[in-house]
N, C-alpha and C positions, 0 to 999 in steps of 0.2 A: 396050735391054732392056725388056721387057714387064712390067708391074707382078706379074703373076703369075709370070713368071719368077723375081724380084727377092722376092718373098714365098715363094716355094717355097726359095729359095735359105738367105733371111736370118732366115725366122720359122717358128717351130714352136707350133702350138697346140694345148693339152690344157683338156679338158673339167674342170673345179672339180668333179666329183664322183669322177673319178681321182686329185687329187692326196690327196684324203683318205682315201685303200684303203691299208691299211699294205702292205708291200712287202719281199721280203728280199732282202739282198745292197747293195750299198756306195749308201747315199742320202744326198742332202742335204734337213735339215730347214728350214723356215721357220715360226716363230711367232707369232700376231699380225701378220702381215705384210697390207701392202697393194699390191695385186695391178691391176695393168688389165688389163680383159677387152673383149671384142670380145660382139657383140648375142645370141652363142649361150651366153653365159655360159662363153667358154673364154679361158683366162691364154695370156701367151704369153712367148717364149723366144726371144730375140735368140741367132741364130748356133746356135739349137738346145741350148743350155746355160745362157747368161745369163737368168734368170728378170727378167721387167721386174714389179719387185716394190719394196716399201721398209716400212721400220717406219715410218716420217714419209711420213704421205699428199700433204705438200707435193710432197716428192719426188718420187710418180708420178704427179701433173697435170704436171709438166715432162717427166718422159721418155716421157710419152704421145706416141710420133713419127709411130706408124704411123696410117695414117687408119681402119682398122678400130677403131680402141681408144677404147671409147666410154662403157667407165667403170669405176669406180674400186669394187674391193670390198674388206672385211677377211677374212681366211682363217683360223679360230682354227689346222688345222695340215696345212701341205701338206708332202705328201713324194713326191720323185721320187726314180729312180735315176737315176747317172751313171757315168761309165767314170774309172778315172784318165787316160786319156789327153783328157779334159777341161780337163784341169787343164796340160795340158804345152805 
């Protein structure tokens, strides 16, 4: 499988100045979180839901997997939406 395959498939990236647009209908909030982003200043999103995020920036120097992820920001407050079938 082709790396672009395999990143279309397994990663989702949003731009850091949409997760800060408030947004209505069912979101999940993150605070102070610490976020890795790739060189266009966009977060990303394992499996298209899992935000590779942490409140301990120790944290996201380790789950930094992808070779895009190139650095490490704080976010005072992001918010996306999500489906509950997210969650199932």
């Amino acid at each position: 499988m082709s790396r672009a395959v395999d990143d279309e498939r397994n990663w989702k990236r949003v731009p850091i100045a949409e997760l800060a647009e408030p947004k209505a209908g069912l979101c999940m909030v993150r605070l102070n979180a610490w976020w890795a982003v790739d060189a266009q200043d966009r977060v990303f999103f394992f499996r298209r839901h899992s935000p590779q995020c942490n409140d301990n920036r120790a944290v996201v120097e380790r789950i930094k997997t992808h070779p895009d992820m190139v650095g490490i920001v704080q976010i005072p407050v992001a918010m996306w939406r999500v489906s509950p079938s997210d969650f199932a």
